[in-house]
N, C-alpha and C positions, 0 to 999 in steps of 0.2 A: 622147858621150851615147848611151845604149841604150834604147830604148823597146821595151816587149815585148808579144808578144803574149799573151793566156791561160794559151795553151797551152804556154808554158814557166813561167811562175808556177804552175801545175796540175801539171806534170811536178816541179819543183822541190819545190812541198809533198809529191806524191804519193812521190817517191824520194828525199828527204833529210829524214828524220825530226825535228823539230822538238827531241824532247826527248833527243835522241841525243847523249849528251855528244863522243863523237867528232865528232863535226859543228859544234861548235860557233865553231870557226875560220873555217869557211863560209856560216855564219849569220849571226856577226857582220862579215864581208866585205861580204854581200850588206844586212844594215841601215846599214852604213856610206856603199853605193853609193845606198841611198834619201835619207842622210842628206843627203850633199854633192849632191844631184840628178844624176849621171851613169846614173842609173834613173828614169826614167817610165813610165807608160802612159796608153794614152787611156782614156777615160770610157768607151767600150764595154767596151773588154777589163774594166775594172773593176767593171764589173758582173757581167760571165762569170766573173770571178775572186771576189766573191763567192757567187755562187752556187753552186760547185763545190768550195768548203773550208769549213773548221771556222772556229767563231766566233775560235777563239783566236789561228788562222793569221792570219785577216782584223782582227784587232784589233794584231796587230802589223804587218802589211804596208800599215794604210790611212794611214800617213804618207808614203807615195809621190807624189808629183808627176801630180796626174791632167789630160791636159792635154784638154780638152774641141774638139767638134769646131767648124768655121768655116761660114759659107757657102760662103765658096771653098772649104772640104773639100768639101762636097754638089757644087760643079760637079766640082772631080775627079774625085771617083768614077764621075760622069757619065761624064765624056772614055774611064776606065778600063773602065767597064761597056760603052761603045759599042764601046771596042778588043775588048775577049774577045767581042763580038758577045749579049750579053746582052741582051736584053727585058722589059722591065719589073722583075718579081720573078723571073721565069725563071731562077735559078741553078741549072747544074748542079754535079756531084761535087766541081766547086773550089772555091773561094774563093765565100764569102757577104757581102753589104752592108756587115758587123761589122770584115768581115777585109780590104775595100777600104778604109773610113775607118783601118784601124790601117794599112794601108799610106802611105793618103796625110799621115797625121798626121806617120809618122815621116820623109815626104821633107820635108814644111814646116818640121820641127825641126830639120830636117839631123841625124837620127840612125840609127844601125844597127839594124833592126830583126832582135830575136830570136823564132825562131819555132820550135817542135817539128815543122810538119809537114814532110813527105814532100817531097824535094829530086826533081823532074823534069827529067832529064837532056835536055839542048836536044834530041840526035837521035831523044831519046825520048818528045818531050813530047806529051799526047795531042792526037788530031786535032781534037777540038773546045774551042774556044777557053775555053769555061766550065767546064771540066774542070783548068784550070790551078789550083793550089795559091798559097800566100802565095811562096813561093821563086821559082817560075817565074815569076809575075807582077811581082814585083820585079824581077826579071831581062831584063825587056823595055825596050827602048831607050825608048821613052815614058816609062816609069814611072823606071824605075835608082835603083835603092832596094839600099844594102848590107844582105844578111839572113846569118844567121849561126844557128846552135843552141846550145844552153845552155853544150856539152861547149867548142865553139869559143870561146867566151866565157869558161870559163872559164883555156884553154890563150891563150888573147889577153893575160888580166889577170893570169896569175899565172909 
């Protein structure tokens, strides 16, 4: 199972045109993965995924599996916010409240979470902990969360 973030549903509509006959193999791949549920997202992203597309995209893609978040999400994120040393609302440059529940929704699913941002390389990752991206925060022994991008996902399933 693939739970995704936004920002690959946004990259997705934004770079594989809908009414693109060549595409259509692709299209229909990717409503087949909403169909059999090997595609979710949580209730955040799905909001951010409405708000950033066209009514027609969003009227096809909201048979998607939206899995809604827990309590035990909220202490997570908790655990996760304390790790990157975060304060309150105090997020910096990386990862926001939105993109901590999409992470912890997809380790409670046991799913590979797809995400477009910016992969920070471990010797390179920046010095302040809130600065960290959705990749690099998956990537921390606490969290271990398989993340992947679109292009990986689709050389994975095809």
């Amino acid at each position: 199972m693939y739970s995704f973030d936004a920002s690959t549903v946004i990259h997705f509509y934004d770079n594989y045109p809908m009414d693109n006959p060549n595409l259509k193999m692709l299209w229909d791949w990717f409503e087949d993965k909403i169909n059999t549920q090997e595609f979710v997202v949580s209730k955040r992203a799905y909001k951010q995924i409405k708000e950033k597309t066209s009514d027609e995209f969003f009227e096809w893609f909201k048979g998607i599996t939206v899995i809604n978040d827990t309590t035990e999400d909220l202490s997570n994120v908790q655990k996760i916010k304390d790790l990157l040393e975060i304060e309150e609302d105090s997020y910096g440059k990386g990862v926001d409240e939105n993109d901590l529940f999409i992470i912890v929704i997809a380790k409670r699913i046991n799913s590979i979470l797809v995400t477009e941002e910016k992969i920070q390389v471990r010797f390179k990752l920046p010095r302040n902990n809130s600065s960290y991206k959705i990749p690099a925060v998956c990537n921390l022994l606490e969290v271990n969360v398989d993340c992947i991008n679109f292009t990986a996902l689709l050389n994975r399933d095809h």
